[in-house]
Backbone bond lengths (Angstrom), bond angles and torsions (degrees), N, CA, C in turn:
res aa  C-N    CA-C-N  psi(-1)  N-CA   C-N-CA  omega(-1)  CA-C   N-CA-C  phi
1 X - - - 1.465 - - 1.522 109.23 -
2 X 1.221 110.35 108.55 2.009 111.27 174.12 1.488 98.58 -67.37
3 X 1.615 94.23 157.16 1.274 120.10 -172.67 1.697 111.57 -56.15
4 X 0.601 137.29 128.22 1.886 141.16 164.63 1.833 103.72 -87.47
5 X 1.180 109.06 143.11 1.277 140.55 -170.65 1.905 102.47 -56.12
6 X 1.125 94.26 128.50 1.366 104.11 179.23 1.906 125.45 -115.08
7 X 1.223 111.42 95.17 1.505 91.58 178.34 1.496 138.67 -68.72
8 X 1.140 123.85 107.33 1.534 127.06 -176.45 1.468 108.13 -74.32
9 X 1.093 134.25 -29.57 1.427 137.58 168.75 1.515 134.04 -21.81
10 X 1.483 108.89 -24.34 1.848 116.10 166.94 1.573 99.06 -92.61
11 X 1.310 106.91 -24.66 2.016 89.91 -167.82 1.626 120.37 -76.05
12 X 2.171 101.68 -11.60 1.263 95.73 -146.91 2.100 98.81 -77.31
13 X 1.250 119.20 -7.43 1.285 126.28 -174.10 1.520 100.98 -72.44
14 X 1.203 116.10 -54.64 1.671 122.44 -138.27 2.129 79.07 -93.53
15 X 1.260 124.83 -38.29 1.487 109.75 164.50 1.688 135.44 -63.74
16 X 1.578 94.12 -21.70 1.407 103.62 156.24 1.849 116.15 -60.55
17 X 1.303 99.20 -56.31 1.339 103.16 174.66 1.818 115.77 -43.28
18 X 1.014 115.01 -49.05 1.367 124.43 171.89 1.438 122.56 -35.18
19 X 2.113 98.73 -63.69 1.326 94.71 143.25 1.432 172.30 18.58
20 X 1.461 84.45 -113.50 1.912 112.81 166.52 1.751 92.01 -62.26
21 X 1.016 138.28 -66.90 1.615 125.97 -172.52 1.311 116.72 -41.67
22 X 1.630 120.20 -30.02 1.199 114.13 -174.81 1.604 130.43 -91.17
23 X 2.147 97.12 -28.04 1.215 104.65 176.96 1.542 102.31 -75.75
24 X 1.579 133.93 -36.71 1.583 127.89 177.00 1.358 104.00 -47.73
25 X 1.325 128.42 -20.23 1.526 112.52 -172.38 1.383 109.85 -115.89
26 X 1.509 127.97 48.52 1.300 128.86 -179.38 1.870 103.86 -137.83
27 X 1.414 80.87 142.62 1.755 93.50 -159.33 1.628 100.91 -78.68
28 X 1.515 127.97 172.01 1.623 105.33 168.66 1.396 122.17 -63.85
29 X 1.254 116.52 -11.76 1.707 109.79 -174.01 1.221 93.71 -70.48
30 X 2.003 138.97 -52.58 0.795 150.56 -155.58 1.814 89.06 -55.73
31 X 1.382 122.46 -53.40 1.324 101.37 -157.68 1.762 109.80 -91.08
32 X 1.347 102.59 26.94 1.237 102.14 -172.59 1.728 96.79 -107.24
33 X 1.208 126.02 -22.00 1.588 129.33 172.48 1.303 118.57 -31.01
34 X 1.144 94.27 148.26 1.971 116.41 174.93 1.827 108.26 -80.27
35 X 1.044 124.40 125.65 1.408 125.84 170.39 1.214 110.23 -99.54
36 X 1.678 110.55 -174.85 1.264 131.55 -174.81 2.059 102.32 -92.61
37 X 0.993 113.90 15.29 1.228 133.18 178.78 1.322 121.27 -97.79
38 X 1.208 139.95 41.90 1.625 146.62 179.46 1.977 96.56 73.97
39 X 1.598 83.01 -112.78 1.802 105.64 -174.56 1.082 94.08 -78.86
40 X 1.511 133.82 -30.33 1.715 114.89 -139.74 1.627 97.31 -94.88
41 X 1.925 98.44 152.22 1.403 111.19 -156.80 1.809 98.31 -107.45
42 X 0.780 157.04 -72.38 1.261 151.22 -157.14 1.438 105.19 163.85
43 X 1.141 106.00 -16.36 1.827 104.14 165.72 1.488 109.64 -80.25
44 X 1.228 108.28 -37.74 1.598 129.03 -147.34 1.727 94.84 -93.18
45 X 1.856 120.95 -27.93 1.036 104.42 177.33 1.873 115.10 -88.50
46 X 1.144 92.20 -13.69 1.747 93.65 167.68 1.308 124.56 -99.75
47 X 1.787 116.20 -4.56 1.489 102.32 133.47 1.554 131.01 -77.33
48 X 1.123 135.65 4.74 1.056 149.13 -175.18 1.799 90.77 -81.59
49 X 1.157 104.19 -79.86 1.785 122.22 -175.22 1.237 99.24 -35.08
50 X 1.870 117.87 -33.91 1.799 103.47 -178.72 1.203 100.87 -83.73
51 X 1.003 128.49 -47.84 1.566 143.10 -171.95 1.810 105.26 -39.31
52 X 1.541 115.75 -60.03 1.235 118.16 153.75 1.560 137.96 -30.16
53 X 1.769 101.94 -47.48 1.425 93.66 -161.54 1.147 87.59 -91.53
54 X 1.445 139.32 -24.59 1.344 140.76 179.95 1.801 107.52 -53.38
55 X 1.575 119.24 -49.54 1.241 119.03 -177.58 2.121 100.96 -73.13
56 X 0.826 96.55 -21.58 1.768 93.51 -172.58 1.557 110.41 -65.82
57 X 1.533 100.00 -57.84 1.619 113.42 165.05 1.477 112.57 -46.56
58 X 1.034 114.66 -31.93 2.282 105.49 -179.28 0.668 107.11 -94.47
59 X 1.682 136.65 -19.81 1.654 121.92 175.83 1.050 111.76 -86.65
60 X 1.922 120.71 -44.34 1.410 109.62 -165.14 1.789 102.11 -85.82
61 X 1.467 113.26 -53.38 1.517 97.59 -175.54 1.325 124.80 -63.68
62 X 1.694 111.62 -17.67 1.647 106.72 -151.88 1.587 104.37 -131.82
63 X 1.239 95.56 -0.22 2.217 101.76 159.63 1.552 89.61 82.66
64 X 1.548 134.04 -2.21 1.136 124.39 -171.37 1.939 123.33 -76.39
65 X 1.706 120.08 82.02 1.040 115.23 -171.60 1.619 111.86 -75.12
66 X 1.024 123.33 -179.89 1.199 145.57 -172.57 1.584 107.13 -139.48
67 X 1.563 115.61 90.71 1.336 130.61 173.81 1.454 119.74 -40.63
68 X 1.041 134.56 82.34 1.631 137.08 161.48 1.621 99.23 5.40
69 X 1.323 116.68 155.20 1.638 121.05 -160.62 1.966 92.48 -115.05
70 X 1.471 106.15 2.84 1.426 117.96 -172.17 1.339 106.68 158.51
71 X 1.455 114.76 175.30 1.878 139.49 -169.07 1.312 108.95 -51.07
72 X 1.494 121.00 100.21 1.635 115.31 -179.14 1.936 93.44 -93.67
73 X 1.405 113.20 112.01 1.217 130.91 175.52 1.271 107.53 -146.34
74 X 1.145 126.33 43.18 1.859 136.99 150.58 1.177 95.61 163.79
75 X 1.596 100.41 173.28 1.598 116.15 -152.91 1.367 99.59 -86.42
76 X 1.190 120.94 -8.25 1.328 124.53 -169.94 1.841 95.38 -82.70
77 X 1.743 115.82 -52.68 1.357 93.37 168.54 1.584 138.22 -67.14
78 X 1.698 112.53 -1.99 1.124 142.18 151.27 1.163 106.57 -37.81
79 X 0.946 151.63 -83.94 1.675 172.02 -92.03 1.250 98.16 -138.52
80 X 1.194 121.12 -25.77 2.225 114.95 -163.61 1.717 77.65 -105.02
81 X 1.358 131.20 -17.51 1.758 101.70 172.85 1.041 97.37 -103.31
82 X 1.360 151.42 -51.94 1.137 153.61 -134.18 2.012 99.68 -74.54
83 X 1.755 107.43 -34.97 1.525 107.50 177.93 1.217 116.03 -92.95
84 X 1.158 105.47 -9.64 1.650 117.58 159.84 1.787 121.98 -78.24
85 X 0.813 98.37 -31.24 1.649 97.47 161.59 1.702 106.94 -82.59
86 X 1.465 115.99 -41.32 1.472 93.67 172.04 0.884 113.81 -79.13
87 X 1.598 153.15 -51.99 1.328 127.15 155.33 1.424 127.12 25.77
88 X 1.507 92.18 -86.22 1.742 128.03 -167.52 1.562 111.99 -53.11
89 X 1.430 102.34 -42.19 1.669 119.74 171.12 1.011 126.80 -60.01
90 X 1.392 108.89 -29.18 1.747 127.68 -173.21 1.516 97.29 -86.23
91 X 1.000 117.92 -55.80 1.572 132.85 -178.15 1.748 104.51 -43.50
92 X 1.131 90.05 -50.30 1.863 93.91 -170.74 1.596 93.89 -80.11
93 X 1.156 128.37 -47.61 1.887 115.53 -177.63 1.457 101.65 -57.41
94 X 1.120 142.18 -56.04 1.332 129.56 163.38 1.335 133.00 23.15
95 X 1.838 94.67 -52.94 1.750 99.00 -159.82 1.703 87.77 -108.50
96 X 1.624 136.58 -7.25 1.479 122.13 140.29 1.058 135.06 -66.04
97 X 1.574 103.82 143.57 1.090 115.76 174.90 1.687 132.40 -64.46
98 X 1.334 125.38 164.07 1.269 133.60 -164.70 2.054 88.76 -76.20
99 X 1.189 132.22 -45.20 1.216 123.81 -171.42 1.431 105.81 -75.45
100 X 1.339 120.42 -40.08 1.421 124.15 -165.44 1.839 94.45 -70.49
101 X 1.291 116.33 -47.48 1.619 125.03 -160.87 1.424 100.69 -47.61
102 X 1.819 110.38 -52.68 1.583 109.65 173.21 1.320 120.71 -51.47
103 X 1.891 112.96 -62.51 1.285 92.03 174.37 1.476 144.75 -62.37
104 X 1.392 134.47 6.08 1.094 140.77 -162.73 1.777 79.67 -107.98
105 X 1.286 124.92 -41.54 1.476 103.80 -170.20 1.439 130.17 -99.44
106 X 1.567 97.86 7.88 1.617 117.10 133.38 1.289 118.76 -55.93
107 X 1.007 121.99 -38.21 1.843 110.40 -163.24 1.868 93.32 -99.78
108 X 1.073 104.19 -54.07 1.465 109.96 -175.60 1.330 103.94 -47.91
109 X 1.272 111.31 -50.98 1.919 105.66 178.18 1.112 131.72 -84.44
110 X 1.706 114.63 3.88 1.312 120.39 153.90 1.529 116.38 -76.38
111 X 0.947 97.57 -23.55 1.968 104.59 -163.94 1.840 96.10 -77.87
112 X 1.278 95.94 -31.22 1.580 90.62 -165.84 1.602 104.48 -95.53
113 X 1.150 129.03 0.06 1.756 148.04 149.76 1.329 101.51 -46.75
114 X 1.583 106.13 -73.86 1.503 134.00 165.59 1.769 100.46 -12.68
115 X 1.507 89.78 -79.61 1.681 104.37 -162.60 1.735 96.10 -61.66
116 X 0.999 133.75 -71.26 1.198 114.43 -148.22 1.987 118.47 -78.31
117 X 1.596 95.78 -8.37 1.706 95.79 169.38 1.638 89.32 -71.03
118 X 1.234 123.47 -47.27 1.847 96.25 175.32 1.088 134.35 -28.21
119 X 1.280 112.33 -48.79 1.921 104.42 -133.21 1.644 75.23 -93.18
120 X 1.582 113.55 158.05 1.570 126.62 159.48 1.213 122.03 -37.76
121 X 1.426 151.47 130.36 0.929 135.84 173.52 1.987 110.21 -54.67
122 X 1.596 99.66 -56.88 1.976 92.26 170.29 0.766 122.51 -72.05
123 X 1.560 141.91 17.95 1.708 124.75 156.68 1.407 96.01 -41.69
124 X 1.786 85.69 -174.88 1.110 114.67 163.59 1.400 124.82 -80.08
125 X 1.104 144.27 166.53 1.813 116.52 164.09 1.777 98.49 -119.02
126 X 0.989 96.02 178.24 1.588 122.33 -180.00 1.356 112.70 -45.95
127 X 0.943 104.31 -81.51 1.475 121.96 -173.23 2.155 102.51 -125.60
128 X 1.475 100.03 140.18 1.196 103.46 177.90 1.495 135.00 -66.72
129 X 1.069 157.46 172.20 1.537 160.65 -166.92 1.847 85.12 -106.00
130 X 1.075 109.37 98.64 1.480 107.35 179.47 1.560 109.59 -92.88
131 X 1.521 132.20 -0.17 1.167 136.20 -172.44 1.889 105.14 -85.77
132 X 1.701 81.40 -35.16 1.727 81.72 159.09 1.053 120.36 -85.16
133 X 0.515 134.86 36.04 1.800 119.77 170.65 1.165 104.07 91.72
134 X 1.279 145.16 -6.92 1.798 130.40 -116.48 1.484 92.50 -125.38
135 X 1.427 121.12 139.88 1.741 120.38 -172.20 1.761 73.10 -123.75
136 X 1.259 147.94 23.72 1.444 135.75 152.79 1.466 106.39 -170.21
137 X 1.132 121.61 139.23 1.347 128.19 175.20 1.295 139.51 -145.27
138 X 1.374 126.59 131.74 1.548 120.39 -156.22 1.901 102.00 -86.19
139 X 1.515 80.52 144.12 1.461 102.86 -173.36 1.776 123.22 -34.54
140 X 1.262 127.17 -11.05 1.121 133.88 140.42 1.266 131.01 -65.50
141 X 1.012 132.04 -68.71 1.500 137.01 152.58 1.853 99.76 -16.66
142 X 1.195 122.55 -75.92 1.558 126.20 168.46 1.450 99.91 -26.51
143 X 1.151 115.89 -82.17 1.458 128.88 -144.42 1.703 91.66 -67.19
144 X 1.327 112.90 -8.21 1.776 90.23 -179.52 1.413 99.04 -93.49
145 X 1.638 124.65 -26.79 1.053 143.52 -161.58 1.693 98.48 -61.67
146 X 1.532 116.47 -47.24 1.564 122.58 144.51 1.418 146.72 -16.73
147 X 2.032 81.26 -49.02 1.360 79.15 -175.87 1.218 111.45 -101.08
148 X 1.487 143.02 -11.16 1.342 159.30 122.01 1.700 106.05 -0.75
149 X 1.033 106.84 -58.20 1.709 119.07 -166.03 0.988 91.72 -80.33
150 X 1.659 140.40 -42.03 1.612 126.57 177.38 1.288 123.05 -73.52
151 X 1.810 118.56 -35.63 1.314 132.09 176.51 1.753 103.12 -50.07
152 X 1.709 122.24 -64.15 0.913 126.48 -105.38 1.849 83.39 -105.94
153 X 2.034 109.02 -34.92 1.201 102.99 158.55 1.473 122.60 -45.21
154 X 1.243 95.74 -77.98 1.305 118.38 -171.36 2.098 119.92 -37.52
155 X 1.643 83.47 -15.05 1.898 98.69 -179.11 1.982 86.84 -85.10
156 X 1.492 118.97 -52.60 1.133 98.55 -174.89 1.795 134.19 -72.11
157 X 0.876 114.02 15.47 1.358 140.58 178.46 1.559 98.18 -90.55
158 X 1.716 106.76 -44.16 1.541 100.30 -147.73 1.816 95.00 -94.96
159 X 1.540 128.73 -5.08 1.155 143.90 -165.36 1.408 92.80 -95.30
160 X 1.592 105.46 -34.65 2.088 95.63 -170.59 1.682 104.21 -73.89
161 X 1.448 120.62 -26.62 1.168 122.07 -178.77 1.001 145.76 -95.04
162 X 1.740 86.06 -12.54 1.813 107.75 174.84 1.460 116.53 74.63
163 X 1.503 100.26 44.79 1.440 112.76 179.68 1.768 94.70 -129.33
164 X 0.878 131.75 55.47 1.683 129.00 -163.08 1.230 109.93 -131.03
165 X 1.444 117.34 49.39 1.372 106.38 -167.21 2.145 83.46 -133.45
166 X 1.119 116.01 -14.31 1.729 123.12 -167.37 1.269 80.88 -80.03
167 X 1.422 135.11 -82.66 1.705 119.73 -167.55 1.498 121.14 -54.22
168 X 1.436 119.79 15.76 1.527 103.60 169.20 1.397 96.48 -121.62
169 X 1.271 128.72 14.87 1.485 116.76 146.69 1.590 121.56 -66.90
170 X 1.460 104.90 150.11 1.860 117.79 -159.68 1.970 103.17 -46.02
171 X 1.596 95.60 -35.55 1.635 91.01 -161.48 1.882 107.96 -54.36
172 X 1.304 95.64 -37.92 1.936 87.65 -168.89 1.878 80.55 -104.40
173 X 1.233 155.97 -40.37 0.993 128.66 -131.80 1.902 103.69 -94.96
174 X 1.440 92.30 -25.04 1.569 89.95 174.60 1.862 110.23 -58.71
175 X 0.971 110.23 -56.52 1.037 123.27 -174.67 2.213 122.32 -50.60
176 X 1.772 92.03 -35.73 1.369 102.85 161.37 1.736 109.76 -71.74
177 X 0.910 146.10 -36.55 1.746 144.52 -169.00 1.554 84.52 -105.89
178 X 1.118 161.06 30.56 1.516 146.07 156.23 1.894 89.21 -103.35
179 X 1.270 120.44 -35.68 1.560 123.48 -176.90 1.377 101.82 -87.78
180 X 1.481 132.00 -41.96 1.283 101.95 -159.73 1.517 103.69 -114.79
181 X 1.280 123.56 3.80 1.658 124.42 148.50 1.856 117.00 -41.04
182 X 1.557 96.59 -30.48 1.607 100.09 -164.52 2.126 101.91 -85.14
183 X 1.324 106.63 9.16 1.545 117.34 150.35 1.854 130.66 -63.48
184 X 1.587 77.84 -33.68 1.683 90.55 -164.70 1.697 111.33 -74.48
185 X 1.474 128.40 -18.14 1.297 116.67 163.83 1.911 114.53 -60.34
186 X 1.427 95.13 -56.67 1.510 96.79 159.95 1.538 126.69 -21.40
187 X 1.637 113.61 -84.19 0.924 99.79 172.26 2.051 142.58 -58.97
188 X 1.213 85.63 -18.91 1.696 85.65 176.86 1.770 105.93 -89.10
189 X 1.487 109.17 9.47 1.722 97.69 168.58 1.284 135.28 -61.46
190 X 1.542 122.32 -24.55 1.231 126.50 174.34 1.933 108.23 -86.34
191 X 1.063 124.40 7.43 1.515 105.28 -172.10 1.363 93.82 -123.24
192 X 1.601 95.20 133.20 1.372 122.99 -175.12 1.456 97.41 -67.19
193 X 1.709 103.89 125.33 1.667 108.78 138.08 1.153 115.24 -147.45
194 X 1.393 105.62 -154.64 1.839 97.88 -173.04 1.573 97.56 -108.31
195 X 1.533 115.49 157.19 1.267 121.51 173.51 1.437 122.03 -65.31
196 X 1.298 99.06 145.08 1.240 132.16 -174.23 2.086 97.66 61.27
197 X 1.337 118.51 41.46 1.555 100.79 138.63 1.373 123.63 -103.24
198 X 0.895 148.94 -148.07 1.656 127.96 -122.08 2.264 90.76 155.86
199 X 1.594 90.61 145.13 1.012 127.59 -168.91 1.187 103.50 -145.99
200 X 1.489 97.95 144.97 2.086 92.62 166.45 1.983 96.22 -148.08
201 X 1.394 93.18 165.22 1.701 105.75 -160.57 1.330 86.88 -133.23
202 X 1.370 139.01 105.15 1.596 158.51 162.65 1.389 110.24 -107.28
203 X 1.579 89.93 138.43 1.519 110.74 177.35 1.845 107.37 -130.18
204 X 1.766 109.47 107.02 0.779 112.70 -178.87 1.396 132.55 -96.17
205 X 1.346 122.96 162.69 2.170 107.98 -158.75 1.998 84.62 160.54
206 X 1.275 96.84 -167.76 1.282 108.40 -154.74 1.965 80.70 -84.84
207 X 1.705 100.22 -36.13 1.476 93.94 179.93 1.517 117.75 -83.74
208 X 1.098 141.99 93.49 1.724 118.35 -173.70 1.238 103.91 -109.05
209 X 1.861 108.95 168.51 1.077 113.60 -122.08 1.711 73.91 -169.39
210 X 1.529 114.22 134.06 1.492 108.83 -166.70 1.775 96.69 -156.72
211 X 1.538 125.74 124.55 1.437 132.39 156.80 0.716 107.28 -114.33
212 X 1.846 117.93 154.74 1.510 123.85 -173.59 1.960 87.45 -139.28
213 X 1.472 102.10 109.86 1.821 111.52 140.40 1.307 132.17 -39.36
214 X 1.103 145.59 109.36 1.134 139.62 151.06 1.668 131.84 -107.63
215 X 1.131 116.32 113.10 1.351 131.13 -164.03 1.537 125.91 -61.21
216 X 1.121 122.41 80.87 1.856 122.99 -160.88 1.427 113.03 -128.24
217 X 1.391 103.74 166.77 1.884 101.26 -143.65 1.555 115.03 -50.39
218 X 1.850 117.29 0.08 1.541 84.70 -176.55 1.700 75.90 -147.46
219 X 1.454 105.16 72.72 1.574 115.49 160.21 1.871 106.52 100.91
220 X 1.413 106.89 -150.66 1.557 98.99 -150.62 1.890 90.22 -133.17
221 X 1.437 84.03 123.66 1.899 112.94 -179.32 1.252 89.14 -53.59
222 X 1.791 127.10 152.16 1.704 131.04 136.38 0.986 112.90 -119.11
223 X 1.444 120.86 122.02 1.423 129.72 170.60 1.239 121.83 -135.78
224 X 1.213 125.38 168.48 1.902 142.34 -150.97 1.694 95.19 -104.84
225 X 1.418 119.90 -0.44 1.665 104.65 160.38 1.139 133.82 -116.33
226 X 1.251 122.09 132.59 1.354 138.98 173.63 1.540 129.01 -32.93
227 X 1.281 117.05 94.64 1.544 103.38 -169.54 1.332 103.30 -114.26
228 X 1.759 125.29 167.67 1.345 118.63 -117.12 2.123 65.09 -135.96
229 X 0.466 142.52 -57.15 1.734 143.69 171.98 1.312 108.17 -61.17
230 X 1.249 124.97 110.36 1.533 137.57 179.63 1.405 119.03 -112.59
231 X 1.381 143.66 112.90 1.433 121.55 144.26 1.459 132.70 -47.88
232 X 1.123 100.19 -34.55 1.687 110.72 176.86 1.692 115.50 -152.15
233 X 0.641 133.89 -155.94 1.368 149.31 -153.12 1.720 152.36 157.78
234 X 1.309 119.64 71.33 1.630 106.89 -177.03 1.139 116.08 -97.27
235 X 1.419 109.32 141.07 1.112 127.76 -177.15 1.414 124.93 -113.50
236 X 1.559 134.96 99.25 1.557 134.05 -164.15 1.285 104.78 -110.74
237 X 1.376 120.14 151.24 1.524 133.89 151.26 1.363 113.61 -63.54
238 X 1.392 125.55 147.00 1.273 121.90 -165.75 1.708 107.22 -66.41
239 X 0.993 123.65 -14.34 1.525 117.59 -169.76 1.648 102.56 -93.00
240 X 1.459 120.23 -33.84 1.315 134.48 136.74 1.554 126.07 6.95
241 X 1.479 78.57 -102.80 1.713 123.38 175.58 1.651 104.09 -35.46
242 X 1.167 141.15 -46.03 1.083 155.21 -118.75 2.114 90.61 -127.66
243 X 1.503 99.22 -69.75 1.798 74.97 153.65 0.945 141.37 -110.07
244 X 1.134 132.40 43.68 1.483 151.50 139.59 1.728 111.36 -54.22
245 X 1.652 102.40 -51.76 1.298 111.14 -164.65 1.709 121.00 -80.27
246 X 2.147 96.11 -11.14 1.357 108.73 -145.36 1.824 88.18 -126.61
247 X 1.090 125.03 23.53 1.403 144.69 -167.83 1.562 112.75 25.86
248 X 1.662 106.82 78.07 1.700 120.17 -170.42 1.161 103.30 -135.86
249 X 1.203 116.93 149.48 1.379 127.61 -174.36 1.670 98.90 -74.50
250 X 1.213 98.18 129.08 1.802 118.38 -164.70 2.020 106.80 -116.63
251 X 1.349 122.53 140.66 1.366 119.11 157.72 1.960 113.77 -61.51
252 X 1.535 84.86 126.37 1.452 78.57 170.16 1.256 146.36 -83.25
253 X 1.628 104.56 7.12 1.301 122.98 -158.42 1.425 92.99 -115.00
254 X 1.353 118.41 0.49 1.402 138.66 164.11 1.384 135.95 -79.97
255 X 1.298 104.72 3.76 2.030 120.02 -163.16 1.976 91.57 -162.53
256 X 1.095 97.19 115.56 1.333 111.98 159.76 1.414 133.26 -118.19
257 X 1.160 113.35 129.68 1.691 127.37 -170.91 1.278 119.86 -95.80
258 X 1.014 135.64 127.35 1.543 144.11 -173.87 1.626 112.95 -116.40
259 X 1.092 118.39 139.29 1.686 106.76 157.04 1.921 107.03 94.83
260 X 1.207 101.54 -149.70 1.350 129.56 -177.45 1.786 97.02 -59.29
261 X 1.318 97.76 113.93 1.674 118.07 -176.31 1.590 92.75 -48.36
262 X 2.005 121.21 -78.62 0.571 146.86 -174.68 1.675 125.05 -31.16
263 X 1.198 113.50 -49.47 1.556 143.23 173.63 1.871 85.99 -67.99
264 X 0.959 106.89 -97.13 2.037 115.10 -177.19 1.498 112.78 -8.83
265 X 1.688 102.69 -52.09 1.310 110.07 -164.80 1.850 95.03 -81.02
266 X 1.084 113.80 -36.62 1.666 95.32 172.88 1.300 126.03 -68.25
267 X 1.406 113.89 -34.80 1.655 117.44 178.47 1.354 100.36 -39.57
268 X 1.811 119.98 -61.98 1.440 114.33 -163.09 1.307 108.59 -71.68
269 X 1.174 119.50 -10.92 1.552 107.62 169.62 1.433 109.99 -64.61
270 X 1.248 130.45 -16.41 1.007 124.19 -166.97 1.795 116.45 -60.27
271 X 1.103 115.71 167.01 1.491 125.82 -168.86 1.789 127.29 -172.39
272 X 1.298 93.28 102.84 1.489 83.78 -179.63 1.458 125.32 -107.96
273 X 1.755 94.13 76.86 1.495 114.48 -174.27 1.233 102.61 -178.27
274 X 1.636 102.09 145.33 1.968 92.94 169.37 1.310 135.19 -99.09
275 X 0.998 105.05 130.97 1.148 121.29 -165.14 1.955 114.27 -108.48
């Protein structure tokens, strides 16, 4: 059974809330920490989150694009603008403050709650979820793509402080691996196998959580059932699973691989973000 469409659009308010409670209660050392994010420290990832909702609000409500800096003709030139505008964002939050950063992403992340409980979930959206595979995508798909970018910041904030255990409860975390599982056909498109074998991507914990690939003449099925014949198989702990998918340095004794070398080693390539 393929995945059916999921709206993220009620969670993205009440996870903001989650948020704002956590950055009001962090001391300056707290916002001075190293994340799971390259260089950026915990200031730099919640200017990022403003930096975001700030660019979301001018394209979708206010027609305001941002001209490509040159020829986007692979994902790779995808990725050299797309981190170049975050870059640039980070650079400019810099000179805000830790009190001001929250309040601006109170208002900014209400407005963009605002915007996206609007739009239809089947429109069309703006711009496509290119981590999936996707050269167009309906306004759900977007709006989870949202909530991915809020979950997955907002997890590295909560990993520098050792508060990261509230987003891997079922209410927001099901909902983060129901969006960014739908990466993993993507990535297993280039590796040869034969039709109809099958892969599956499990996340194990008290909650588990199981997709199975299936390989058919024009690329690889994702679906929510469990099949009992595998070519390969990974298997992550939810704290795992989460950076594996979100490109973070992960325990390795934490993700286990079964099966087809080849198949295994692509699952973890997988990523639902660009990178």
């Amino acid at each position: 059974m393929t995945l059916p469409p999921r709206d993220t659009a009620p969670l993205l308010r009440p996870l903001l809330g989650e948020l704002l409670a956590l950055l009001r209660g962090l001391s300056a050392d707290d916002w001075a920490r190293p994340t799971v994010a390259g260089a950026w420290r915990v200031h730099d990832v919640a200017a990022h989150l403003l930096d975001g909702d700030l660019r979301k609000l001018s394209a979708y409500r206010d027609g305001h694009l941002v001209p490509p800096d040159g020829p986007i003709a692979s994902e790779r030139d995808l990725a050299r603008f797309v981190n170049g505008m975050n870059a640039a964002g980070v650079a400019w939050g810099a000179r805000v403050s830790p009190r001001l950063l929250t309040e601006l992403l109170a208002l900014a992340g209400g407005w963009v709650a605002d915007l996206l409980e609007s739009l239809p979930p089947e429109a069309p959206s703006l711009f496509p979820v290119s981590w999936a595979g996707e050269s167009a995508s309906a306004q759900w798909m977007d709006t989870a793509r949202e909530y991915t970018e809020r979950w997955h910041h907002q997890m590295q904030i909560r990993d520098a402080v050792g508060a990261g255990a509230v987003l891997l409860a079922p209410r927001w975390y099901g909902p983060l691996l129901d969006a960014s599982v739908r990466a993993l056909p993507h990535a297993l498109a280039a590796v040869d196998a034969p039709r109809e074998a099958t892969a599956a991507f499990e996340v194990a914990g008290d909650d588990a959580w199981a997709w199975t690939l299936t390989r058919g003449d024009s690329g690889w099925a994702l679906g929510a059932a469990r099949h009992s014949a595998l070519a390969a198989r990974v298997r992550a702990t939810p704290d795992a699973a989460w950076r594996v998918l979100y490109n973070a340095p992960y325990d390795p004794s934490a993700v286990r691989v079964e099966g087809d070398a080849a198949l295994g080693a692509a699952l973890l390539r997988t990523r639902s973000v660009i990178v």
